[in-house]
C-alpha positions in Angstrom: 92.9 -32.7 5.9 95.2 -30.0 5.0 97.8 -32.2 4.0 95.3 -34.2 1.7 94.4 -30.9 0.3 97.8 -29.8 -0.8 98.5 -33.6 -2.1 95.4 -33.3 -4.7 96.2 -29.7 -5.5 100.0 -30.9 -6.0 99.1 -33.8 -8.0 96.4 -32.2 -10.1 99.0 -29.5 -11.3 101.5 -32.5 -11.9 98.8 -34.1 -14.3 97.4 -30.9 -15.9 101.1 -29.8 -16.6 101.8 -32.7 -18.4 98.7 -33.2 -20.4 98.9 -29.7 -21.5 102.1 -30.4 -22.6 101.3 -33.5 -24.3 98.7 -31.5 -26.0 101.4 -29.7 -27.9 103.8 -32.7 -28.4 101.7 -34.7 -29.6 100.0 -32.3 -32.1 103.7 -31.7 -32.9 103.9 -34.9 -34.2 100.9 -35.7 -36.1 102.0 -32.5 -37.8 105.5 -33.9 -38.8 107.4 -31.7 -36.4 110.2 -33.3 -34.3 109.4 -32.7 -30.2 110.9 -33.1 -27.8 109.2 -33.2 -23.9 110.8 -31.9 -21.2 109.3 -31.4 -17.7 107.7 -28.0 -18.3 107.9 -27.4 -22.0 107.6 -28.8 -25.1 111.3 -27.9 -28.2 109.7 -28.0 -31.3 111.7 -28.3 -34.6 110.7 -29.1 -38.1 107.8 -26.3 -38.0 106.6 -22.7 -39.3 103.8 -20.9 -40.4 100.4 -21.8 -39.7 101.6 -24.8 -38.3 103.5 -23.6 -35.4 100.6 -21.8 -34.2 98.0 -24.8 -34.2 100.8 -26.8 -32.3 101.0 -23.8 -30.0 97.6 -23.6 -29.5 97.0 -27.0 -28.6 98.0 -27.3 -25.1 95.8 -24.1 -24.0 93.0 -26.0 -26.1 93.7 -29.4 -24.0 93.4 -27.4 -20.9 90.1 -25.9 -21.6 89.2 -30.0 -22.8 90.2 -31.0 -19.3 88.2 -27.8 -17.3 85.1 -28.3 -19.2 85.1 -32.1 -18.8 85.9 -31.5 -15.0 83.1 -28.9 -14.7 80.8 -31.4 -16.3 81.9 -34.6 -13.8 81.7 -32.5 -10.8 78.2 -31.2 -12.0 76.9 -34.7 -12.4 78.7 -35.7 -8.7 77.2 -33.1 -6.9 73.0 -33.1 -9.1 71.0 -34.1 -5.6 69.0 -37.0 -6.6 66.2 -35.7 -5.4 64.5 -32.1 -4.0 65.2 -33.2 -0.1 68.1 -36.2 -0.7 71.4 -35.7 -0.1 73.4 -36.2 -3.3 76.2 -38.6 -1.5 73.9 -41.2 0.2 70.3 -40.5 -0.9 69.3 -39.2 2.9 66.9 -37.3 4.0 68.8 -33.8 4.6 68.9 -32.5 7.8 67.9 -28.7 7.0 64.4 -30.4 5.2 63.5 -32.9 8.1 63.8 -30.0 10.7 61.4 -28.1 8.4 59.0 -31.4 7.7 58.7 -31.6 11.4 57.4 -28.4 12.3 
């Protein structure tokens, strides 16, 4: 299980790295900048001003995109479909039979 573990953290960095990173290359881009994506970072040349800092600020802004959203979808997993169901099957829980039975 720990293996598993460290394999989803390892992969989720992966992803979220590179999003965020997109986020500013791509912004880059639509602005008429020149980037170019490496693994970790994002060269940007062709900008100033004003908009350097929306192309800097939209990788942070993708990342908060990607938390929110992943709040949200973990929020709707885990809603119990009902006040004594369990949320993965639709079950009885074992904490409210014991209860209902005494």
């Amino acid at each position: 299980m720990v293996i598993f573990s460290l394999v989803i953290y390892v992969l989720a960095f992966l992803v979220t790295t590179i999003l965020h990173e997109l986020g500013h290359a791509v912004t880059s881009a639509a602005l008429g900048g020149r980037p170019v994506l490496h693994h970790v970072y994002v060269v940007h040349t062709g900008l100033a001003g004003m908009t350097q800092a929306v192309v800097s600020a939209a990788g942070p802004l993708l990342s908060l995109v990607q938390g929110l959203g992943l709040m949200a979808a973990l929020r709707f997993m885990t809603a119990a479909p009902g006040p004594s169901a369990c949320s993965c099957c639709g079950s009885a829980s074992t904490a409210s039979s014991i209860s209902s039975a005494t």
